[in-house]
TORNU-956347 format. One record per residue (C-alpha): residue number from 0; x, y, z. Coordinates in nm, 3 decimals. Each point is the difference from the previous one (the first is absolute). Example, Ala and Ser with C-alpha at 12.3 -4.5 7.8 and 13.67 -1.06 7.14 Angstrom:
REM residues 2
+-----+---------+---------+---------+
!   n !      xx !      yy !      zz !
+-----+---------+---------+---------+
!   0 !   1.230 !  -0.450 !   0.780 !
!   1 !   0.137 !   0.344 !  -0.066 !
+-----+---------+---------+---------+
REM end
This chain:
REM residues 218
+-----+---------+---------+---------+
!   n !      xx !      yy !      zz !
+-----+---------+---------+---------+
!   0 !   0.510 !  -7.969 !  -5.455 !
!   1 !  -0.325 !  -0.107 !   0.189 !
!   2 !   0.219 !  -0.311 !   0.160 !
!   3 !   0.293 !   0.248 !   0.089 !
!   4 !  -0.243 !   0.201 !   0.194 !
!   5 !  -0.177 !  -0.282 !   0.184 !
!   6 !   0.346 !  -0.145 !   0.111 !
!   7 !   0.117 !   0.325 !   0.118 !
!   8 !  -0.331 !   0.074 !   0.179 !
!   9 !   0.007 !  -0.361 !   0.170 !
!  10 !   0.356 !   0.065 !   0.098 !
!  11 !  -0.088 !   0.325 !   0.163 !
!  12 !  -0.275 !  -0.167 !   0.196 !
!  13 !   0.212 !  -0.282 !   0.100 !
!  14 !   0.269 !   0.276 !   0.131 !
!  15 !  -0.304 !   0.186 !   0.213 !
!  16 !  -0.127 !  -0.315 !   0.151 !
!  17 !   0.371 !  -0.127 !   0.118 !
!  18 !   0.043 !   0.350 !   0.122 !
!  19 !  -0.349 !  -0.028 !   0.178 !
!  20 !   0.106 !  -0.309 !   0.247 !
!  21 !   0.392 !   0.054 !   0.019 !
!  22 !   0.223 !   0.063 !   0.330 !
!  23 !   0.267 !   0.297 !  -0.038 !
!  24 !   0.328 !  -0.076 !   0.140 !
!  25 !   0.199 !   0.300 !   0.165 !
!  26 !   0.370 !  -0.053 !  -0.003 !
!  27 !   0.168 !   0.192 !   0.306 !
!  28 !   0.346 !   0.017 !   0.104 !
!  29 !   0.327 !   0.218 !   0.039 !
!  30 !   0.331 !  -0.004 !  -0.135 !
!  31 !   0.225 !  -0.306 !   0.013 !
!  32 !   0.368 !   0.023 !   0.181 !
!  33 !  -0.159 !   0.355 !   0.170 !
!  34 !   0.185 !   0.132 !   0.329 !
!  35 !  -0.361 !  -0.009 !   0.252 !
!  36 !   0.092 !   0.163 !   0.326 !
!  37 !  -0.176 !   0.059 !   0.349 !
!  38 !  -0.084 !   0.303 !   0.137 !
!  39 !   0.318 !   0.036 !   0.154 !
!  40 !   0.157 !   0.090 !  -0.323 !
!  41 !   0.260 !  -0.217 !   0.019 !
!  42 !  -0.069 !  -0.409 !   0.081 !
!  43 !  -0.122 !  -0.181 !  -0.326 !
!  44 !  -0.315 !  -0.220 !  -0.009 !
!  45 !   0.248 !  -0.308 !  -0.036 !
!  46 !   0.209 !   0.124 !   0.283 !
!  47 !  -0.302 !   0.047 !   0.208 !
!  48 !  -0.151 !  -0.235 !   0.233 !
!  49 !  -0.357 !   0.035 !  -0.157 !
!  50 !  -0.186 !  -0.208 !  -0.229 !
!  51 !  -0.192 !   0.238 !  -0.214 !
!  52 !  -0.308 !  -0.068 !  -0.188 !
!  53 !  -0.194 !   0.222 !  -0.263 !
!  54 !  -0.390 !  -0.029 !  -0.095 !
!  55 !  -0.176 !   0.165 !  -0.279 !
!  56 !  -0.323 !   0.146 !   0.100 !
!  57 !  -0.203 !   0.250 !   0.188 !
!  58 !  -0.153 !   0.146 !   0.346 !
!  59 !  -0.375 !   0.038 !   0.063 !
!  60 !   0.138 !   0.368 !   0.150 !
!  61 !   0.007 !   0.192 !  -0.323 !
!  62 !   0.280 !   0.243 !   0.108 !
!  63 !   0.344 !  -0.126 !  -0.001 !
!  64 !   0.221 !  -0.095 !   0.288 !
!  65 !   0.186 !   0.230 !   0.212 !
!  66 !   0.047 !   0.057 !   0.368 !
!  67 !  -0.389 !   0.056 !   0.108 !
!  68 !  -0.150 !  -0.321 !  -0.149 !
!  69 !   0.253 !  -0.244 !  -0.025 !
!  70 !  -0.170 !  -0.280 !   0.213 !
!  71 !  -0.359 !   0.091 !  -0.171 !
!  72 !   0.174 !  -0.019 !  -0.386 !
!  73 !   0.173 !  -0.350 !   0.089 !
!  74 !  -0.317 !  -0.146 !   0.114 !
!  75 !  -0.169 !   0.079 !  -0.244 !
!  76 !   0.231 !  -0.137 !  -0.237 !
!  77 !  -0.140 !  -0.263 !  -0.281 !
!  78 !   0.305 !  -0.170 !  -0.212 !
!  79 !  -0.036 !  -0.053 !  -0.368 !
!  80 !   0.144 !  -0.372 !  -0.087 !
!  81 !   0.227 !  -0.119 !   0.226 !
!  82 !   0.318 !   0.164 !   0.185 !
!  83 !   0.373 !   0.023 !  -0.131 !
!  84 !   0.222 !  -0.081 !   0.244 !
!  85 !   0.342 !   0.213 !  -0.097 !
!  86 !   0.319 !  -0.186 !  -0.154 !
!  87 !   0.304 !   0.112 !   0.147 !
!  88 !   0.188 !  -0.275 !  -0.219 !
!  89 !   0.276 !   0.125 !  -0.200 !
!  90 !  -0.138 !  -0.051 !  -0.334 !
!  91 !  -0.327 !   0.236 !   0.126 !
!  92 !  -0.025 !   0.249 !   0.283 !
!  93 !  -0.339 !   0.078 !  -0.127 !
!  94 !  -0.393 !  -0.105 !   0.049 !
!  95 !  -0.173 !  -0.131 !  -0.322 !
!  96 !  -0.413 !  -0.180 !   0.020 !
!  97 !  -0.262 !   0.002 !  -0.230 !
!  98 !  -0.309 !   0.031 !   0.133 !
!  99 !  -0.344 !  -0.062 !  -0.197 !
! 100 !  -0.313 !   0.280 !  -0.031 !
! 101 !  -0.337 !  -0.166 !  -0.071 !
! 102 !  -0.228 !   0.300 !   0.135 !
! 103 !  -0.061 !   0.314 !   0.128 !
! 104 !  -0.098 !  -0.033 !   0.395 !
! 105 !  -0.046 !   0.336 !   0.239 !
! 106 !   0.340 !  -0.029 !   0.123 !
! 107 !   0.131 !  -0.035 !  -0.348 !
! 108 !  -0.187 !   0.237 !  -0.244 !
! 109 !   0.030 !   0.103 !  -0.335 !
! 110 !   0.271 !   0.301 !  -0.033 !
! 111 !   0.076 !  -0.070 !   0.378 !
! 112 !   0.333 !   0.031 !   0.143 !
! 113 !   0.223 !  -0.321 !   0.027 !
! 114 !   0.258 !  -0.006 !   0.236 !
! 115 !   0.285 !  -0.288 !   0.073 !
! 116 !   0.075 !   0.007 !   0.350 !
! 117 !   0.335 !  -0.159 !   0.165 !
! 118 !   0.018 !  -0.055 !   0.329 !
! 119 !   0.248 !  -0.207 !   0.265 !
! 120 !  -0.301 !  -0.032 !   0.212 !
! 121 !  -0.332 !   0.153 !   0.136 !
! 122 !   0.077 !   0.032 !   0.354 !
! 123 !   0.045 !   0.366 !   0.035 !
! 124 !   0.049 !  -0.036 !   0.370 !
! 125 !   0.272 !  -0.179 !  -0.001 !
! 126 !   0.232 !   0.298 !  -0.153 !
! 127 !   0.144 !  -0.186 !  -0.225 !
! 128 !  -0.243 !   0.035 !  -0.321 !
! 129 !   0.180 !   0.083 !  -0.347 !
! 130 !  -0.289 !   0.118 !  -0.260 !
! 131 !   0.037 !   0.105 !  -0.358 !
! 132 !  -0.356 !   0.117 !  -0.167 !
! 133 !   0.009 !   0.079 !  -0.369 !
! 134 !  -0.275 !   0.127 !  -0.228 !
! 135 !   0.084 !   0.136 !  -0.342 !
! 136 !  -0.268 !   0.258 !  -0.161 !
! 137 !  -0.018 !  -0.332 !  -0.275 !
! 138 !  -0.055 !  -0.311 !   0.243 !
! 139 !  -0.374 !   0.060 !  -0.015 !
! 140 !  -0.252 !  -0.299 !  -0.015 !
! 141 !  -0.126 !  -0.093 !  -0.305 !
! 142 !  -0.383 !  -0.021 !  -0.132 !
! 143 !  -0.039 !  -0.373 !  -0.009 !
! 144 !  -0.029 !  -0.152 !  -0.324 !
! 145 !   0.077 !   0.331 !  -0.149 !
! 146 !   0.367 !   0.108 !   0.023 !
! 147 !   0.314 !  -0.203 !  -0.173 !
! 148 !   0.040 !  -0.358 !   0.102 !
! 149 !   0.350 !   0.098 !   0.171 !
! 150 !   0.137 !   0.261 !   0.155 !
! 151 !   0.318 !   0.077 !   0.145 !
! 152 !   0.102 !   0.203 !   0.368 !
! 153 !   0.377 !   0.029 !   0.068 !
! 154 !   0.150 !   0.225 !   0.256 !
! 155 !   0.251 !   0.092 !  -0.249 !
! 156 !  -0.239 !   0.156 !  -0.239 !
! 157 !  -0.208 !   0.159 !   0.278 !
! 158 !   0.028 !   0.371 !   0.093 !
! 159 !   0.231 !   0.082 !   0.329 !
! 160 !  -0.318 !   0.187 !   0.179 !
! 161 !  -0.198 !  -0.365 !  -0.016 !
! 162 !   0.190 !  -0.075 !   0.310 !
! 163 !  -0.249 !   0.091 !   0.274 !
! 164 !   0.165 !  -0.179 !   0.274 !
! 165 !   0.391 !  -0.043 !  -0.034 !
! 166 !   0.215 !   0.100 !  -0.263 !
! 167 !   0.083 !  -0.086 !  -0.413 !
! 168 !   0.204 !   0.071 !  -0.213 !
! 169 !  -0.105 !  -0.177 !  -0.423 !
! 170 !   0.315 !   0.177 !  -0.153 !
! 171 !   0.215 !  -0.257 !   0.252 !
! 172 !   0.294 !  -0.022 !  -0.106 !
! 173 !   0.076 !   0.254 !  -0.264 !
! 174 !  -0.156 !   0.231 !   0.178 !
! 175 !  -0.098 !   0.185 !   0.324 !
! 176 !   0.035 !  -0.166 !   0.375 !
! 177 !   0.203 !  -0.299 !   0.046 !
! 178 !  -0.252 !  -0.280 !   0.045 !
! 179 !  -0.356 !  -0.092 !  -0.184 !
! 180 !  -0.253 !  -0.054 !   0.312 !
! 181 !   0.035 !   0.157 !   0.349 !
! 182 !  -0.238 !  -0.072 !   0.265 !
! 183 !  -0.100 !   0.216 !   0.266 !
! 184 !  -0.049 !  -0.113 !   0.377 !
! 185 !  -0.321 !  -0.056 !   0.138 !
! 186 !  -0.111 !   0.027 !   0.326 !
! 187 !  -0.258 !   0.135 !   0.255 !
! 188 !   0.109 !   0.319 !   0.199 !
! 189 !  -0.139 !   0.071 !   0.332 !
! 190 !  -0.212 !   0.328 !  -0.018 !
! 191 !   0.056 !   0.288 !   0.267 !
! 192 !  -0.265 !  -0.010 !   0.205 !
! 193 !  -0.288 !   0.308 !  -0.068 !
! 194 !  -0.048 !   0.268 !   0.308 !
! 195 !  -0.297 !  -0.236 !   0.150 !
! 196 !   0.280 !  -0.252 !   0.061 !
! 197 !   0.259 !   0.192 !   0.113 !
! 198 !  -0.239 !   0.132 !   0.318 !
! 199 !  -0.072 !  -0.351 !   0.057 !
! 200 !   0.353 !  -0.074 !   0.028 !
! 201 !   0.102 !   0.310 !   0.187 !
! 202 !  -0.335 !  -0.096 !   0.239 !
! 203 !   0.158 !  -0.349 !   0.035 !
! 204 !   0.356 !   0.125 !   0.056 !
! 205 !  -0.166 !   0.201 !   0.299 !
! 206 !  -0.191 !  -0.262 !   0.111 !
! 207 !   0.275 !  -0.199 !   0.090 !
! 208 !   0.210 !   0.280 !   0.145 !
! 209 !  -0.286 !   0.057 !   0.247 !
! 210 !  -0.058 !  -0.367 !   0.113 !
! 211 !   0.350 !  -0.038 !   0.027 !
! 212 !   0.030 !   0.337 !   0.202 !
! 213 !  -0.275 !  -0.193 !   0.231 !
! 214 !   0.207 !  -0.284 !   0.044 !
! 215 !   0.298 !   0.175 !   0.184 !
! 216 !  -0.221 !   0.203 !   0.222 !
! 217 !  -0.173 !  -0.315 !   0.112 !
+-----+---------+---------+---------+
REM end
């Protein structure tokens, strides 16, 4: 009985200790053969002339995207693992990676929010940026050398709302909209000017009535 209870305490030990130094892998992906469309609502990843990319990481800006901090939330994006480029092969239509948690940093911290971020590029002045930003209430970063060795993030088991910038659908296709992933377009819109700049303009616009006014008197 003494010998059972050694072996089992031993065992239990050795369990802790390869808990103590081991990496966590988080699997991320979304469905396979999925109908991904642009913002447009119509044109299909495949059928689009973008090359999209997704990451799985997170922002030094705490808030999540939207219109007012765009260019601030992509710089201060850190990746997780490498990207996954998108497969728009028959046999796929999906993004699938693995990427490898060894520990906590301030950009990734315990019970923070993980988000997987596609993108056909970062140029928002160019006005042709395509973003998706996901982050399901269960994506959250896990307490190193704590939490389960593996976990698992799929768009298709996430909830609708984790979309924070674009558009998805997990039921695809039994149920709801007709496609998995829609992105939304990004790009930079000229503000209206405030009342301070439209007096300078009006005082230019004047400006140049008068000189010209001295010109054909001359």
């Amino acid at each position: 009985m003494k010998l059972k209870s050694s072996i089992l305490v031993l065992l239990c030990l050795a369990v802790a200790m390869t808990r103590a130094g081991a990496d966590y892998t988080i699997n991320w992906s979304s469905n396979f053969l999925a109908r991904n469309i642009l913002s447009d609502g119509v044109t299909t990843f495949e059928a689009s002339p973008y090359t999209f990319t997704f990451l799985l990481g997170a922002s030094t800006v705490a808030l999540a995207p939207d219109n007012s901090n765009l260019e601030e939330w992509a710089a201060g994006w850190v990746s997780l693992g490498p990207p996954a480029p998108y497969s728009g092969a028959v046999t796929d239509h999906n993004f699938s990676s693995s990427s490898v948690f060894s520990a906590n940093a301030p950009v990734f911290p315990a019970g923070g929010q993980a988000y997987i971020w596609g993108h056909n590029t970062t140029n928002l002045a160019g006005g042709l940026a395509e973003w998706i930003v996901m982050a399901d209430q269960a994506w959250k970063w896990p307490t190193a050398s704590v939490d389960p060795f593996s976990l698992t993030w799929t768009v298709g088991s996430a909830d609708p709302l984790a979309a924070k910038l674009g558009s998805i659908n997990p039921a695809y296709p039994t149920a709801g909209p007709n496609f998995h992933m829609q992105t939304a377009h990004i790009f930079f819109s000229v503000p209206e000017p405030g009342s301070a700049g439209l007096a300078a303009l009006a005082g230019l616009a004047l400006l140049r009535r008068r000189r010209s006014g001295n010109r054909l008197t001359a």
